[in-house]
N, C-alpha and C positions, 0 to 999 in steps of 0.2 A: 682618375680625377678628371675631371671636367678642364674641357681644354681652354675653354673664356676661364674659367678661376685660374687655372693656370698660369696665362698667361698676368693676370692683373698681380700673382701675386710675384711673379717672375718679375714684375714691371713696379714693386714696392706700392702697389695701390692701397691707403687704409680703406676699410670697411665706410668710412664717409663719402670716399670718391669713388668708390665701387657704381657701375650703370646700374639698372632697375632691372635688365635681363638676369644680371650677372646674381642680382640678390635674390630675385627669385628661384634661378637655380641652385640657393642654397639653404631653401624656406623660410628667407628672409631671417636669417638667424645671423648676426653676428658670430655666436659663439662657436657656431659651425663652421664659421669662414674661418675664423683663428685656429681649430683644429686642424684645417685644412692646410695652413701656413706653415704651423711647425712641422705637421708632415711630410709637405714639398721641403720645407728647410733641412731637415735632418735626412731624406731620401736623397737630395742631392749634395749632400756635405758641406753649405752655406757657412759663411761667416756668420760671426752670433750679429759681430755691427757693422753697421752701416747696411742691414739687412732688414725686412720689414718684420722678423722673427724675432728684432729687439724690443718692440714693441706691445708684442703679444706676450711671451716668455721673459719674465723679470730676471731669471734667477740664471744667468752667463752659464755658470758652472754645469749646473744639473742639464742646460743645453744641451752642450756638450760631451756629457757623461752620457746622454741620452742619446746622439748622434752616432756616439761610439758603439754602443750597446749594440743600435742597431745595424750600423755597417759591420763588427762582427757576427751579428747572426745571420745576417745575409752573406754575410762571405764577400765581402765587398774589399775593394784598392783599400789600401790604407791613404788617408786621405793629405798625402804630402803635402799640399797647398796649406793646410792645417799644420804643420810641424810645430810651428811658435808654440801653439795652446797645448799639442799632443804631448809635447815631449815636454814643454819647460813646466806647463799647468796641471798637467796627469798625469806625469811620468808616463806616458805610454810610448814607447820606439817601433820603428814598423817591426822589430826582431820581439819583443814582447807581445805585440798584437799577434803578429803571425804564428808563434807557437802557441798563444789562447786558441786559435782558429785551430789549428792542428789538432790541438788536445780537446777540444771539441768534437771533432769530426770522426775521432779516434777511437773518444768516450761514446758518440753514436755507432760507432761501426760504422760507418758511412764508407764508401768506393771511395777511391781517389778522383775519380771523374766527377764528385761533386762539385768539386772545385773547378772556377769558373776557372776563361786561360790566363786573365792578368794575374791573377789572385795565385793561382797556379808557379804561373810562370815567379813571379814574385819571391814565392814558399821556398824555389827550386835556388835562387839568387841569393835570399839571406839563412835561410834553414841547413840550403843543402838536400835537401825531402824531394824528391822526384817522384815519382809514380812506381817505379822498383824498391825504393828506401822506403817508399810506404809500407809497401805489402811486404819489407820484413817486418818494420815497425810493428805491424797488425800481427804479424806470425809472432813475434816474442811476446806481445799485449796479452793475445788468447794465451798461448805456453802456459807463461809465468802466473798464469788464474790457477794452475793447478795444484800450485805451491802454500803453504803457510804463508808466505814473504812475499806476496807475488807483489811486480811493477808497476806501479800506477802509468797514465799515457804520460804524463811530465817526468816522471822519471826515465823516458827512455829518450827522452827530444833534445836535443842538441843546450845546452849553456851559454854559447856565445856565437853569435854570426858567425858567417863563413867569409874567410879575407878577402878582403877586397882590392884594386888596386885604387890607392885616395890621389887622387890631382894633384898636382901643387896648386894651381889656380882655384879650386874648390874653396867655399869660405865655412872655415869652424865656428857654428856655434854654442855657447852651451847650453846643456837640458838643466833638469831638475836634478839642483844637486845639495846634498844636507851634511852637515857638520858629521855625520856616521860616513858620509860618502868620503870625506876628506881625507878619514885617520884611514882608510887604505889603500891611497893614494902614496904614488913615493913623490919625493921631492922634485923632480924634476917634474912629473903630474903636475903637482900644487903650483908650481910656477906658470905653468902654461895657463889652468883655473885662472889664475889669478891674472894673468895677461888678458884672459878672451873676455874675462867679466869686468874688470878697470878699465881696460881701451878697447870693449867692443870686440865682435866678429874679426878672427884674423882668418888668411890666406893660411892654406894647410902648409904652404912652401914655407913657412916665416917662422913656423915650430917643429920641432922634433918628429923626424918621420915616423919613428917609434913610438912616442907620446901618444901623437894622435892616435896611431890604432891603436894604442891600449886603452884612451880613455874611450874610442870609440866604443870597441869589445864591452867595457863597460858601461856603457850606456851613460855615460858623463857627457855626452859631445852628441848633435846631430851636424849634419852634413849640407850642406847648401850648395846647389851649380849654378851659378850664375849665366842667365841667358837674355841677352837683350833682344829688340825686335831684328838687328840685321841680321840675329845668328844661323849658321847655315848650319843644319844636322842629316849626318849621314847614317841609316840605319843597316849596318852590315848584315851581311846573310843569317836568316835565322835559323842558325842550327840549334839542334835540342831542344828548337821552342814548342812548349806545352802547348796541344792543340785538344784542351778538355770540351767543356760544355760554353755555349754564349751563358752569360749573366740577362746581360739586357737593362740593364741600369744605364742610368746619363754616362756614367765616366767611361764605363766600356766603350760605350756608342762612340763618345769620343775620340778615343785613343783609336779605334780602328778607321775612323775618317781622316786622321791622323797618319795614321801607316799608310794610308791611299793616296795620300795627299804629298808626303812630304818626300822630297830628296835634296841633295847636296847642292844644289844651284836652286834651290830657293828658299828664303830666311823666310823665319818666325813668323814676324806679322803678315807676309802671304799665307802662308800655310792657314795662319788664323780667321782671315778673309774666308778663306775657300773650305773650311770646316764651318765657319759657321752659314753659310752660302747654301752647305749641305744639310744644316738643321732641319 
């Protein structure tokens, strides 16, 4: 993409206030510059509003269905900064996303080194699926083809995240949840349901440590860390960390300007300074 479009559309320019260079280099086509919008918008995982994407793409939902589409087939972060829409609007969790991607990759035969390292490292945090767990995966996938009954790639992927340890300070929110999700819930579930959606987002300390990770496991509940700008983040040694292929997409880019940048004696909004300093 053209780096003047780019940036105008980075900068919410409509097609009215777009310069005379800028329209040229798009053969003075409106309609090409609106492709060109959703495309930046959905390659860099934009909000639907308060973005200039809401104005070209009417329909929120399909947005989004379509943002999603494509960061799974690129293999892309699951786009946390999106959780409200992901999880409460699509049912989608980064533990359902992440085993589509797997069973994806699976169903292509694909190396494990497809996978980019966040995406990677990611798979390895809620799946469990390392680089070794793959290439059984892949060993019982072929096996089981030789059978009558043989295992589909979902059939052999993991059911539920791997545990986690949850904060007390973390804030529960809930996902997408339907009158089928309730009746198998137990009672002391339904009450918590019922607490995080009457009075809001609670602190994971203020409910059931057990609660939370089962409604977690079932994908009733996401998770939220609350970070202001003083906060100071320590990134302990990286053991086990997946070191696959770069992506090369914005968020990568990011996050590793991020690792460059950041240590315990300097908060957030520095960090944010000096990552975008590096753009």
């Amino acid at each position: 993409m053209n780096i003047d479009v780019e940036f105008h559309i980075r900068h919410n320019y409509p097609w009215s206030k777009l310069p005379a260079n800028v329209r040229q280099s798009l053969g003075n086509s409106q309609r090409e510059y609106e492709k060109q919008v959703v495309l930046y918008s959905i390659r860099n995982q934009l909000r639907y509003r308060n973005n200039l994407v809401k104005h070209v793409k009417k329909d929120e939902r399909k947005y989004y269905e379509e943002l999603l589409r494509y960061s799974r087939d690129h293999l892309m972060l699951y786009p946390y900064h999106l959780s409200d829409i992901m999880v409460k609007g699509l049912r989608i969790t980064p533990f359902s996303y992440y085993t589509g991607i797997m069973e994806d990759i699976m169903n292509s035969e694909k190396s494990y080194d497809s996978l980019p390292n966040f995406t990677a490292a990611d798979c390895l945090r809620l799946l469990g699926i390392g680089r070794n767990q793959y290439i059984d995966l892949m060993n019982q996938c072929r096996s089981s083809k030789k059978f009558f009954r043989r295992k589909t790639a979902r059939d052999l992927l993991p059911v539920k995240p791997v545990e986690i340890a949850i904060e007390a300070w973390w804030v529960v929110q809930a996902g997408y949840i339907t009158e089928d999700d309730i009746k198998i819930c137990t009672l002391p579930e339904k009450c918590a349901i019922d607490k995080i959606i009457d009075a809001g987002p609670q602190l994971s300390g203020s409910l059931d440590y057990n609660v939370v990770h089962s409604l977690y496991n079932k994908g009733f509940i996401y998770l939220d860390v609350p970070i202001s700008d003083d906060s100071c983040i320590a990134v302990p040694p990286l053991e086990g960390f997946v070191m696959n292929r770069v992506q090369g997409d914005y968020f990568e880019t990011l996050l590793y300007k991020i690792f460059v940048s950041i240590d315990e004696h300097t908060n957030v909004a520095e960090v944010s300074v000096t990552s975008c300093e590096r753009t």
